[in-house]
C-alpha positions as CSV (number, residue, x, y, z in Angstrom):
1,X,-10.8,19.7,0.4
2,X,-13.3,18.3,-2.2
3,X,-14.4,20.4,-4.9
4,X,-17.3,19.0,-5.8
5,X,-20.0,21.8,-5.0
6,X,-17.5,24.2,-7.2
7,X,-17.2,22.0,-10.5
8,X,-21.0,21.4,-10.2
9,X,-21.6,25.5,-10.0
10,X,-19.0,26.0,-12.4
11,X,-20.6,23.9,-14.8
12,X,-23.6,25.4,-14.6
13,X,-22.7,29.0,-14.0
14,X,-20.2,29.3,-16.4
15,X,-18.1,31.7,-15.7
16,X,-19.0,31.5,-12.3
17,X,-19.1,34.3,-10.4
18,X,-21.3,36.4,-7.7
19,X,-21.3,38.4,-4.7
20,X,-19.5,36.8,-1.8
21,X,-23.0,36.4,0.3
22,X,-24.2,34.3,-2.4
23,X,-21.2,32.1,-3.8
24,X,-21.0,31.0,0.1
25,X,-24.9,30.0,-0.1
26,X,-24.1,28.1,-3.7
27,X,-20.7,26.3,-3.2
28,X,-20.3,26.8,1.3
29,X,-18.4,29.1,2.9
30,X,-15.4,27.4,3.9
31,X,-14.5,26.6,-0.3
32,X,-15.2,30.0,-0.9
33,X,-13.0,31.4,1.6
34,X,-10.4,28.3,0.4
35,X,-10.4,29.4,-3.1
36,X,-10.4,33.3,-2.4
37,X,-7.3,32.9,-0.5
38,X,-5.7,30.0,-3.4
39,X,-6.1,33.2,-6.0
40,X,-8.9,31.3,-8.3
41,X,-11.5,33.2,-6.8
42,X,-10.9,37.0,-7.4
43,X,-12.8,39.8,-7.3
44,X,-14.0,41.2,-10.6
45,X,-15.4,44.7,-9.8
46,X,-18.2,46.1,-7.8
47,X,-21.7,44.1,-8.1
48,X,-24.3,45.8,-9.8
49,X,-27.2,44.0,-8.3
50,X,-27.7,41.9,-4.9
51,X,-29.7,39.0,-4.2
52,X,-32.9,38.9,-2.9
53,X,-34.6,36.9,-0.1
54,X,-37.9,36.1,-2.6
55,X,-37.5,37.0,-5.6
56,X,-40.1,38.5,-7.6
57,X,-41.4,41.2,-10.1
58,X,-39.0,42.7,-12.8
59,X,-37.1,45.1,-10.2
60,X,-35.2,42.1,-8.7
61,X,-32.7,41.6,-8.1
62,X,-32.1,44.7,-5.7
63,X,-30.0,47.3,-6.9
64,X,-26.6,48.0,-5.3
65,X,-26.5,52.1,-4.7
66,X,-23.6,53.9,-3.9
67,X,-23.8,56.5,-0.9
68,X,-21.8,59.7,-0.4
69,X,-20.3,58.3,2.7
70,X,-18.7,55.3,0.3
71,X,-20.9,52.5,1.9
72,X,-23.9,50.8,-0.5
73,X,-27.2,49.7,-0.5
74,X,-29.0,47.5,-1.6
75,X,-32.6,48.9,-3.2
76,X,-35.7,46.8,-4.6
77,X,-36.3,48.0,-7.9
78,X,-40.0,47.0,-7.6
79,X,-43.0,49.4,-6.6
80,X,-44.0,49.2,-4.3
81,X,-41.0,47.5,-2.5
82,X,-41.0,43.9,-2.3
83,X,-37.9,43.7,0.1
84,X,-36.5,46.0,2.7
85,X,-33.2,47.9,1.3
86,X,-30.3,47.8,3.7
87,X,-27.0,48.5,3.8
88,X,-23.6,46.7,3.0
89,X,-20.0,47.1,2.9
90,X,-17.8,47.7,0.4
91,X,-16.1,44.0,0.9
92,X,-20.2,42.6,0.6
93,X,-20.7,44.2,-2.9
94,X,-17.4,43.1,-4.5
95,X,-18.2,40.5,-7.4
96,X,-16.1,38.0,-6.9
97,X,-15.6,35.1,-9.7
98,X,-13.0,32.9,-12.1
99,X,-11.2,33.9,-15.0
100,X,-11.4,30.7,-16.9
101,X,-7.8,31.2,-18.2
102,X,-6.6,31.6,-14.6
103,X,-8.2,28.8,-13.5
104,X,-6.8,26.7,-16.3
105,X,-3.6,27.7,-15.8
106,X,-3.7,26.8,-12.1
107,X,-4.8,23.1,-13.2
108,X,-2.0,22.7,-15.8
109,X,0.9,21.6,-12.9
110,X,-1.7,19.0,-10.9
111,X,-2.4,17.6,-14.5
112,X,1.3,17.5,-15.9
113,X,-0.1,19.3,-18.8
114,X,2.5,21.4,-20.9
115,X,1.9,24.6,-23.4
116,X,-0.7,27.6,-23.2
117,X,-4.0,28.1,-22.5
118,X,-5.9,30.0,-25.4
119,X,-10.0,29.8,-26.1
120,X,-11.4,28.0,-28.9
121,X,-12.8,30.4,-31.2
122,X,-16.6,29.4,-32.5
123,X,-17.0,27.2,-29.6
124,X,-18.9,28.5,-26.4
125,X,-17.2,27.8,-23.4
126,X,-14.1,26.0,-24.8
127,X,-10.4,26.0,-24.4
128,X,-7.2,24.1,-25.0
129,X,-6.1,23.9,-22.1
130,X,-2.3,22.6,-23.1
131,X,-0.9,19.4,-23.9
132,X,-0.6,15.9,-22.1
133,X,3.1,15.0,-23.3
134,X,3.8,10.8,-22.2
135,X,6.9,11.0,-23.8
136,X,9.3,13.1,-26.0
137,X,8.0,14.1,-29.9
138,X,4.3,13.0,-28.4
139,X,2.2,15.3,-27.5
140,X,-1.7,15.0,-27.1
141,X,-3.7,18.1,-26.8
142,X,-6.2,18.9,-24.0
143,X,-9.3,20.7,-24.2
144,X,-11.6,21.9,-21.6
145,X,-15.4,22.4,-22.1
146,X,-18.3,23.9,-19.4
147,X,-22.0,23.1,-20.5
148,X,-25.2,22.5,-18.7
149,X,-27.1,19.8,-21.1
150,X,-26.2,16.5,-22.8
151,X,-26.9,17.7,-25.8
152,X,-24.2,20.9,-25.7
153,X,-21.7,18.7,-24.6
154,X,-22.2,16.1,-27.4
155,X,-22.2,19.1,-30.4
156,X,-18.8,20.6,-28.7
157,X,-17.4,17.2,-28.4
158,X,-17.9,16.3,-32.0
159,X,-16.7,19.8,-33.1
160,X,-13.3,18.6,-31.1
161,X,-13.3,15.6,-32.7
162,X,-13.9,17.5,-36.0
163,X,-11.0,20.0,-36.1
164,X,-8.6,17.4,-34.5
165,X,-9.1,15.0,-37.7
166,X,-7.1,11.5,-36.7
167,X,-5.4,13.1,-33.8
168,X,-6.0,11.7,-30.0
169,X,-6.5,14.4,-27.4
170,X,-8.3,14.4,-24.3
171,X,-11.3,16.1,-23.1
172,X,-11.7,17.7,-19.8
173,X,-15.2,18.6,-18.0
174,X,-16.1,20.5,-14.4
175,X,-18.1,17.1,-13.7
176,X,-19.6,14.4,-15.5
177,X,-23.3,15.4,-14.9
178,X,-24.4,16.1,-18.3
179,X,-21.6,13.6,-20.0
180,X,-23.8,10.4,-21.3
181,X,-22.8,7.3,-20.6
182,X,-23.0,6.3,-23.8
183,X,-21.2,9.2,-25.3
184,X,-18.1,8.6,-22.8
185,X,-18.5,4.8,-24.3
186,X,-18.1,6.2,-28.4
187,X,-15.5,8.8,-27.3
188,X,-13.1,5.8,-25.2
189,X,-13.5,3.4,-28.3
190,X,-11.5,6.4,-30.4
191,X,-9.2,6.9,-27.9
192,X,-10.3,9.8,-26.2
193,X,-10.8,9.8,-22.4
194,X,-13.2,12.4,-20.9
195,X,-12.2,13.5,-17.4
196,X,-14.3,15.0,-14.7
197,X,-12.4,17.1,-13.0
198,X,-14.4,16.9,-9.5
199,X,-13.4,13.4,-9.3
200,X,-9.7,14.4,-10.3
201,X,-8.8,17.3,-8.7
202,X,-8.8,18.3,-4.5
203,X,-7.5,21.3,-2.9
204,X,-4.4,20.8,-0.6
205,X,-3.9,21.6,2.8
206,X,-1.6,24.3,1.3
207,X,-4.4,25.8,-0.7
208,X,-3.0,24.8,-3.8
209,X,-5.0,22.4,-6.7
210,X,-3.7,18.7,-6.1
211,X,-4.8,15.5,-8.3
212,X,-6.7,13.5,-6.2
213,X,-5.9,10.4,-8.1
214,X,-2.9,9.2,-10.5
215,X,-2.9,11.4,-13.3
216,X,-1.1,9.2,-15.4
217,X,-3.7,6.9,-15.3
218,X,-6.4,9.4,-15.8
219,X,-4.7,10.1,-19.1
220,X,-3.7,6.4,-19.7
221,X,-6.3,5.6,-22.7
222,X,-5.5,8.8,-24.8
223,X,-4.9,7.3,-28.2
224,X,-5.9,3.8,-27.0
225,X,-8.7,3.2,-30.1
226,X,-10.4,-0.1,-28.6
227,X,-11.6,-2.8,-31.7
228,X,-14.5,-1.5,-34.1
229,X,-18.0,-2.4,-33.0
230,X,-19.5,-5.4,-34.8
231,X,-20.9,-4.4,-37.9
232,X,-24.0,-6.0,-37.6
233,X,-26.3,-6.4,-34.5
234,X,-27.5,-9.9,-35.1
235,X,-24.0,-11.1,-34.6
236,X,-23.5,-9.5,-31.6
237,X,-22.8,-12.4,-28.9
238,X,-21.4,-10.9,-26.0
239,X,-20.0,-7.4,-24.5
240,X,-17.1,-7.3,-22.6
241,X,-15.4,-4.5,-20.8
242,X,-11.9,-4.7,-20.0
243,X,-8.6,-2.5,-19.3
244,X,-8.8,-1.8,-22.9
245,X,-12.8,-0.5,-22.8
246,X,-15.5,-2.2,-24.3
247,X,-16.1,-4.3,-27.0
248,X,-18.7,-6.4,-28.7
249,X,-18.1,-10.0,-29.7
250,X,-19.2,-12.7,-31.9
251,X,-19.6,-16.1,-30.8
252,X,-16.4,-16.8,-32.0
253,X,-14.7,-14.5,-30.1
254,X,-16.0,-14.8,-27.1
255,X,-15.2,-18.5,-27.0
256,X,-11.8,-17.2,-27.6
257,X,-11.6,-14.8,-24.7
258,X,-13.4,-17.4,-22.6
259,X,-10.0,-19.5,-23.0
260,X,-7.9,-17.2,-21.9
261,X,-9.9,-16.2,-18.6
262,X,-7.2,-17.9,-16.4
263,X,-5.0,-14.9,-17.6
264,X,-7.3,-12.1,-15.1
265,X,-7.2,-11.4,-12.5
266,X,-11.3,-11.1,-12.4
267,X,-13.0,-12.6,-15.4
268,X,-17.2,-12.4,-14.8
269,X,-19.4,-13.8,-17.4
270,X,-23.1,-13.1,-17.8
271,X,-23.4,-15.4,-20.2
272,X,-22.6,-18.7,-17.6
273,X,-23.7,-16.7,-14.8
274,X,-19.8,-17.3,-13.0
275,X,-17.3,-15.1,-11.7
276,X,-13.8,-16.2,-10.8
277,X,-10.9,-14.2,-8.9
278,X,-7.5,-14.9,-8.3
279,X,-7.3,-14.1,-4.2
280,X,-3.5,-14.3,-3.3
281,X,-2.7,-17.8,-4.9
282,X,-6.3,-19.1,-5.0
283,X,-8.9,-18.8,-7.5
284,X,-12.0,-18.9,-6.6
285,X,-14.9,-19.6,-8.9
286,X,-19.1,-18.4,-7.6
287,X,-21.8,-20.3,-10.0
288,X,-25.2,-19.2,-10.5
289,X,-24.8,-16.0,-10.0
290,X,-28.0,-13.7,-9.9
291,X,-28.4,-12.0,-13.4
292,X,-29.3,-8.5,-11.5
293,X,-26.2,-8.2,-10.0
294,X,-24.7,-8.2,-13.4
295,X,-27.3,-5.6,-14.3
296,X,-26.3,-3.8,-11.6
297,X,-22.2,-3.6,-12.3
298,X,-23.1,-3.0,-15.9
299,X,-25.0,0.1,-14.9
300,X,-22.0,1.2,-12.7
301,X,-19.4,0.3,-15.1
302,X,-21.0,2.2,-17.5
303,X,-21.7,5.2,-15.1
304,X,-19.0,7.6,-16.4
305,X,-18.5,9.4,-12.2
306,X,-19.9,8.3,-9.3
307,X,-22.4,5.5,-9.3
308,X,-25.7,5.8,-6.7
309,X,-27.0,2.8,-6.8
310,X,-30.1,4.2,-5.2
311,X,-31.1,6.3,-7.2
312,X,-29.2,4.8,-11.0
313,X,-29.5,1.3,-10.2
314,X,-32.1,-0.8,-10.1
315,X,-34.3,-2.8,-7.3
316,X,-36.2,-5.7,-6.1
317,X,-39.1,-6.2,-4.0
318,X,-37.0,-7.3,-1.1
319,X,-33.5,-5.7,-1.7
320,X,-32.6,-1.8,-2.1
321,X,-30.2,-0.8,-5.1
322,X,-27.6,-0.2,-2.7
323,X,-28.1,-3.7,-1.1
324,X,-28.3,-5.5,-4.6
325,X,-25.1,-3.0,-5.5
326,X,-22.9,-4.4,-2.6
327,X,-23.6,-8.1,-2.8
328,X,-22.8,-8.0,-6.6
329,X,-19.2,-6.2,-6.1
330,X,-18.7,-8.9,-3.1
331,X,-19.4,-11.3,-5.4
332,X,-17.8,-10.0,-8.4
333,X,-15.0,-7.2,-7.4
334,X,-12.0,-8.6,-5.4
335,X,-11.1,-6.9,-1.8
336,X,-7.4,-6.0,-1.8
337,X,-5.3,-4.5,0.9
338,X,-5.9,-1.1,-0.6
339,X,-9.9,-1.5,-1.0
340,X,-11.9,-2.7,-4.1
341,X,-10.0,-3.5,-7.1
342,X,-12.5,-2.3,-9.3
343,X,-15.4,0.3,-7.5
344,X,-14.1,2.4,-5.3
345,X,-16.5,3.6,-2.5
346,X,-16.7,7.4,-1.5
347,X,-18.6,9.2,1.0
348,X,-20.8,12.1,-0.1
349,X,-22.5,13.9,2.8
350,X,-24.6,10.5,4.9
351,X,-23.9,8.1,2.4
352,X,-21.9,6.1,0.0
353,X,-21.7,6.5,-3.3
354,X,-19.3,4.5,-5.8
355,X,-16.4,5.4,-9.0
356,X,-15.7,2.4,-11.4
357,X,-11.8,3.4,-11.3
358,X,-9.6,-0.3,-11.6
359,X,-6.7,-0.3,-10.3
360,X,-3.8,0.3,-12.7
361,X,-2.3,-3.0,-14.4
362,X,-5.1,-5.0,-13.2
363,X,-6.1,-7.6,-15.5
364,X,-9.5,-7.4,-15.6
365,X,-12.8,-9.2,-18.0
366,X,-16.6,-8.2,-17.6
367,X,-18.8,-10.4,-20.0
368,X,-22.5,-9.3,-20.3
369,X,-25.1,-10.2,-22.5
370,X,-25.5,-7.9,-25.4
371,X,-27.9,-5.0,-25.1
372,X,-31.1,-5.5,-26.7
């Protein structure tokens, strides 16, 4: 089951939580019902207040009264009454919600993480959530952070940074909404991965929390510091993304890499307008390639979770961003038995929407023009 609809409400209802009527409305009833019976949804207490159908005035929402007879109701506080009052039972007044260490505890196993949870204190809505251990006497610490703006994210992330000094740890977020691309670009080039967790985590078929992808590659780049930036812009030739992040180069060292291209597996470059992949035992080599399709894998490259190319991309008179999306991954990606090497396609609701997730060990070179 995809957990999309819950990491987004999580996010931005932190901790989430609500009457059962209205948690089905937010994040559908059959999650709800999924997670109530996993044990990460829970009921909390009795709800003090109940939705209303138009909200309005400063008596809603409508109170939830107790009767002798042990039922409720619900009562608009406004008057006169905006709403009817009716009555509900005692299973449609129960709060039910997270406890963000429960929840954390229950996504320690899918993530291999080791250690206790414990809140952060003097950070809102932060936790270490354990430790990613790769291998005996290393350990890399894990935190876990909810926020519902950019700029949240970005102060909590360099308070992590802050009070972890020269040490690599990983960051973990509900989904990447909020997460700029350019602050997941800074945080990679120290070695720190953030990971959304709606494009990492499913629930089974057994109603337990499941990685939905290979969590050892998830964690892969913790501690992998990718070269400085060039000091100065003017010599700035080239950017290149590859297994190892980003980079900018100098003329110098972009010739360099250019040598080497027979060594990838995909090696693109803006600059000649080429691309050449190695297809079984043939490489094949497409000139003159149209600079917007470059654009357009830049943008999705640099999109940190799913990529619409519809609505983050870009467009030309005749083609859709969807249309100008697939024709550059034709001509740039490489097809493999198991799908795309580089952008993997997934379906959300009617249509398809894209993760730039390469395949592990996959020798890989993106070359772009420099950003003005």
């Amino acid at each position: 089951m995809d957990l999309t609809r819950f990491f987004q409400a999580l996010e931005t209802n932190f901790p989430l939580s609500g009457v059962r009527w209205a948690l089905a409305n937010k994040i559908g009833s059959d999650i709800t019902g999924a997670l109530e019976r996993a044990g990460l949804l829970s009921v909390l207490r009795v709800a003090d207040t109940y939705p209303c159908p138009q909200p309005g005035g400063e008596g809603c929402p409508r109170k939830i009264v107790e009767t002798d007879g042990g039922s409720y109701i619900a009562v608009c506080g406004n008057n006169p009454a905006e709403c009817e009052e009716f009555r509900l039972a005692p299973k449609d007044v129960e709060l039910l919600g997270i406890v963000p260490e429960r929840l954390l505890e229950y996504l320690r196993s899918p993530l291999q993480l080791s250690g206790a949870v414990r809140r952060i204190e003097g950070l809102a809505q932060a936790y270490q959530v354990g430790f990613f251990i790769p291998q005996p006497a290393l350990k890399h610490p894990v935190f876990f952070m909810a926020a519902a703006s950019g700029s949240e994210y970005a102060a909590t992330l360099d308070a992590f940074r802050s009070r972890a000094e020269a040490a690599s740890f990983a960051v973990i977020t509900p989904t990447d909404r909020f997460v700029s691309a350019e602050t997941v670009r800074q945080f990679r080039t120290i070695g720190v991965p953030i990971i959304s967790l709606a494009d990492t985590i499913r629930l089974s078929v057994a109603g337990k929390l499941e990685a939905a992808t290979n969590v050892l590659d998830v964690f892969a780049t913790i501690g992998r510091r990718t070269a400085a930036l060039v000091s100065s812009a003017t010599d700035v030739f080239a950017d290149v993304l590859t297994a190892d992040g980003w980079k900018s180069l100098t003329e110098t060292e972009y010739r360099d890499l250019v040598s080497t291209a027979g060594t990838y597996r995909i090696f693109a470059d803006e600059r000649a307008r080429t691309a050449c992949k190695l297809e079984g035992r043939q490489r094949k080599t497409t000139q003159g390639i149209q600079p917007s399709f470059f654009r357009m894998v830049r943008k999705a490259a640099e999109t940190p979770g799913r990529f619409d190319p519809n609505v983050n991309g870009l467009t030309e008179e005749q083609l859709s961003g969807k249309q100008i999306f697939q024709r550059a991954r034709q001509t740039i990606d490489l097809k493999r038995t198991s799908g795309w090497a580089l952008f993997k396609t997934q379906k959300i609701d009617d249509h398809a929407e894209y993760l730039f997730r390469p395949d592990a060990d996959f020798p890989f070179a993106l070359i772009f023009l420099p950003k003005s």
